[in-house]
C-alpha positions as CSV (number, residue, x, y, z in Angstrom):
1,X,-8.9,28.3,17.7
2,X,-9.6,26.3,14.5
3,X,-7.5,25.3,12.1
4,X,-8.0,26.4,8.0
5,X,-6.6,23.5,7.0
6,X,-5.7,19.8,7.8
7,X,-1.8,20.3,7.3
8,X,0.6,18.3,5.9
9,X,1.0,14.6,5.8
10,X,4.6,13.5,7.6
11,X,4.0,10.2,7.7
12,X,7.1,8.2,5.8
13,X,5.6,5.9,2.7
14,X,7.3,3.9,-0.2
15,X,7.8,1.0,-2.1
16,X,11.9,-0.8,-0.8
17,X,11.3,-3.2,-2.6
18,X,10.3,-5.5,-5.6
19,X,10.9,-8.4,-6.2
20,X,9.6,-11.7,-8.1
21,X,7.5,-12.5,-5.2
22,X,5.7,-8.9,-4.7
23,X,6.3,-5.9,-3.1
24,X,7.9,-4.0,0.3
25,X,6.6,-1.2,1.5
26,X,7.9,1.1,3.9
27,X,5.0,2.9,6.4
28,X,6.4,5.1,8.8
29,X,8.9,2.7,10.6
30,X,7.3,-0.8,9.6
31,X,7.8,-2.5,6.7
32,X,5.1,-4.9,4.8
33,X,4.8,-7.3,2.2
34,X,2.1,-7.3,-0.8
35,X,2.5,-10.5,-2.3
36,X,2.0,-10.8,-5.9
37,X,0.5,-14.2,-5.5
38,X,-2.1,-12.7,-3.0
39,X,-2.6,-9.6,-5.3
40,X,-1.9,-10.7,-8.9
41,X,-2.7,-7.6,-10.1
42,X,0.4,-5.7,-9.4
43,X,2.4,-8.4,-10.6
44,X,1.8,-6.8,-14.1
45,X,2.1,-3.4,-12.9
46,X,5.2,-0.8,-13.9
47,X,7.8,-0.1,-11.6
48,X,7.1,3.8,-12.2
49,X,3.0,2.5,-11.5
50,X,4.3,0.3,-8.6
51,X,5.8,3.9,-7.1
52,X,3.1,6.1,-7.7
53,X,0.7,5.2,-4.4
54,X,-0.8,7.1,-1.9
55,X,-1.1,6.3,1.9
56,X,-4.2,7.7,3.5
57,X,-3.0,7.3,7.2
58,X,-3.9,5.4,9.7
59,X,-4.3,2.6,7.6
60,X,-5.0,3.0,4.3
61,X,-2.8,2.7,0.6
62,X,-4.1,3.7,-2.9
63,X,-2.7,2.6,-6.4
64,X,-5.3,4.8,-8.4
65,X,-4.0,3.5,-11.8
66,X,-5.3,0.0,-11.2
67,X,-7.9,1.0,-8.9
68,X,-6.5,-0.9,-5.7
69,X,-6.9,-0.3,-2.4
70,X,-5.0,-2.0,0.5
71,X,-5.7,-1.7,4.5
72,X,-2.9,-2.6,6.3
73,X,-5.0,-4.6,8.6
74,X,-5.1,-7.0,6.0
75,X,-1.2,-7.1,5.5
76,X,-1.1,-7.6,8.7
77,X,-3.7,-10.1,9.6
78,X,-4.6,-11.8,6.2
79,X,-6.4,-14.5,7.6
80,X,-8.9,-12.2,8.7
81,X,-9.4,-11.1,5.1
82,X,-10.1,-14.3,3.2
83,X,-10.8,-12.0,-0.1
84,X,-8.0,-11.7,-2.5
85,X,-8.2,-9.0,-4.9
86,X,-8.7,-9.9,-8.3
């Protein structure tokens, strides 16, 4: 049997919360923090921009209107990722 198509992504993804520090993000049930001081380019970003991302499981987000891309690895382990995007 093979399947036509790759089916639907069920995986829970959004933005909690903003703040003046940066932002929450929800990934199925686990919660992560993109700091505005670590990623100063969403600091300047639109709420409505700030929304409108895209989660590539297992580990992968995408803000296409700035042209970012985040793994969660390095959310999770940011001293293992001493490059801060610029």
């Amino acid at each position: 049997m093979s399947l036509k198509s790759s089916g639907t992504n069920i995986s829970a993804c959004e933005v909690t919360d903003i703040n003046k520090n940066g932002i929450w993000v929800l990934i199925d049930d686990k919660e992560y923090f993109i700091s505005f001081s670590d990623y100063p380019a969403f600091k300047n970003m639109s709420v409505k921009d700030i929304f409108d991302f895209e989660y590539y499981p297992p580990s992968h987000l995408r803000w296409e209107k700035i042209d970012a891309d985040i793994e969660l690895d390095a959310l999770e382990n940011p001293e293992q990722f001493p490059l801060l995007f610029q």
